[in-house]
N, C-alpha and C positions, 0 to 999 in steps of 0.2 A: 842654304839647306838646313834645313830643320830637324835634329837627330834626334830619333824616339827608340824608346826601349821595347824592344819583343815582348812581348806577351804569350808565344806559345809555347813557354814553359807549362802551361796551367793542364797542356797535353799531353803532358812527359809520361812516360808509365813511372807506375807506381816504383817497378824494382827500381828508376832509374832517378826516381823525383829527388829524394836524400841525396843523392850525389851532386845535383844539379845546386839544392840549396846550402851543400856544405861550401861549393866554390861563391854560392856567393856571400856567403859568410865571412868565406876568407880574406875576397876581394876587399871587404867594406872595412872591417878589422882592421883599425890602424893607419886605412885611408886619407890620408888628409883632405883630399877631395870629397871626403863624404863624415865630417866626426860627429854629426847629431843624427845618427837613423833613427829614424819615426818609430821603429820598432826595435828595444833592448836586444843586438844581438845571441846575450844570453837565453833571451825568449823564443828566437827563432830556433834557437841550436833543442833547448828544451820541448818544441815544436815538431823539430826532427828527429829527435828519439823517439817520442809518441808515435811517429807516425811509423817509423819505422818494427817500433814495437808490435801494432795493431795489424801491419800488415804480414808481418810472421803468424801472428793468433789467426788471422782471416782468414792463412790458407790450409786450415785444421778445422776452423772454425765453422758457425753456420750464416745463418742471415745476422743475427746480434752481432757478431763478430766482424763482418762485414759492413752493416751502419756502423759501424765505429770507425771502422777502416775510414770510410768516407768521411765521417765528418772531420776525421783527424787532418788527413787530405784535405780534405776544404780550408781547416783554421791553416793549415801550413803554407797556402797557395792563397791565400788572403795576407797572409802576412808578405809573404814574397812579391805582393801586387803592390801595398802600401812603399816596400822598399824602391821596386821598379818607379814608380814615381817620384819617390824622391833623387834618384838616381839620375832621371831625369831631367830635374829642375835642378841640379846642382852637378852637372858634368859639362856644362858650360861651353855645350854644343861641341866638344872636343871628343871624337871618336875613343883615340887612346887611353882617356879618363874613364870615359860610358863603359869599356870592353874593362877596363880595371876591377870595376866590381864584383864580376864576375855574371853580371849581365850580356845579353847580345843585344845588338841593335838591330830595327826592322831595319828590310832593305829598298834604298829608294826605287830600287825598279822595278816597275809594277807590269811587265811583261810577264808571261804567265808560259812556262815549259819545261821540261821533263827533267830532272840533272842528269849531266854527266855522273858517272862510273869517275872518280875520284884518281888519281892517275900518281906513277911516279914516288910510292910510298918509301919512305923512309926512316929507318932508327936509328937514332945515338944515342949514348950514353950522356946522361947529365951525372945528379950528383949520386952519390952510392942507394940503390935502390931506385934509383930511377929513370925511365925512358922515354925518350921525345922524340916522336914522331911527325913525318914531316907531308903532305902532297901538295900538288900542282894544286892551286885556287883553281875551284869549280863555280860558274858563272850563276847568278841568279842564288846561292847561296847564302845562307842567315846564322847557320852555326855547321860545326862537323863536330862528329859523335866517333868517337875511337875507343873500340875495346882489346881484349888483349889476354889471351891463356896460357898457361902452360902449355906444352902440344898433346897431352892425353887427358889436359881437366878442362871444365866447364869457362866460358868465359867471365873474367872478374865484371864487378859495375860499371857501366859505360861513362865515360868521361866526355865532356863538353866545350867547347873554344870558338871563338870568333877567328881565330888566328889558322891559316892552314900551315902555317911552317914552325908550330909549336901547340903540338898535341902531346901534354905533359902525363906520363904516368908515373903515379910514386906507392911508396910500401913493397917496393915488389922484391923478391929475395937474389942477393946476391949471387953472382954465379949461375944463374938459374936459366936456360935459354924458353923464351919467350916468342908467340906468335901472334902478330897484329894486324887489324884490319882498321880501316877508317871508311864513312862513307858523311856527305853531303846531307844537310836537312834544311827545306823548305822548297821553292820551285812549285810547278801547276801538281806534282806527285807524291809530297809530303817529304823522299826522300829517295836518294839515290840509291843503287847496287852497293853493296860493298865490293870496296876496293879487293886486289889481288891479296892475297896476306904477304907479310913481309916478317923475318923472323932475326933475332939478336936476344945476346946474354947480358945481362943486368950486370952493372960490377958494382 
């Protein structure tokens, strides 16, 4: 079996793209599995504040404001292509290296059906400030997407994992109680139900 990296990342929405390319920033950073990326991690990160910037003016903004948004978006998801490839050609057909990066990998089964509703959610504590969330593997699956509020604010940036028994959230404030959802993405439906919520205090 022949392991390929996802590609629909290039789909992600905007609020959610900087999140997606800051893990892979992270992944690659220091990797040994990966220490000549095609693209200066520093240029990706300088990538992602642009685009992050452009997409705050956009939404005040008019059409100008918007081509820019776009293009910004494109040089960011061009660079994150160039990475995917290398990521590729240097993970040495070894899952656990590919998901390191903070890539996902396509999935070989090309059966084609609806996902499950993500099942059996769960939170622990990791280190101070942070929360790991856990469900039941959902079938035909390519990443899970887990977000997560306070219970009377808005939910924070969606986070991203190949992994279903380590949906990692961090910065989050001490003491703080916390409500989380996860749900399933890829299958014939682009993405499953979110999960039930499940709720725990940050230590």
């Amino acid at each position: 079996m022949n392991l390929r990296v996802a590609l629909g990342f290039a789909r992600i929405p905007d609020g959610d793209l900087d999140n997606f390319a800051m893990g892979v920033i992270k992944g690659i950073e220091g990797n040994a599995a990966y220490p000549t990326p095609p693209v200066p991690l520093t240029d990706v990160q300088a990538a992602v504040d642009d685009f992050v910037a452009k997409v705050a003016r956009s939404k005040t903004g008019g059409m100008l404001e918007t081509a820019a948004k776009n293009n910004s978006r494109e040089t960011l998801v061009g660079m994150l292509r160039q990475l995917a490839h290398y990521v590729q050609l240097n993970c040495s057909n070894d899952l656990t290296t590919l998901l390191s990066s903070g890539f996902q990998a396509m999935s070989t089964n090309r059966s084609a059906s609806p996902l499950e509703q993500p099942q059996r959610l769960v939170l622990r504590n990791g280190t101070s400030g942070q929360l790991i969330a856990k469900v039941s593997p959902v079938k035909n699956t390519r990443m899970y997407e887990g977000r997560i509020k306070v219970s009377d604010g808005d939910w924070l940036p969606s986070v991203y994992t190949g992994d279903s028994q380590r949906i990692t959230f961090e910065g989050l404030d001490p003491g703080t109680l916390y409500i989380c959802q996860v749900r399933a993405l890829g299958g014939s439906t682009g993405q499953s139900d979110w999960s039930d919520p499940s709720s725990h205090r940050a230590m």
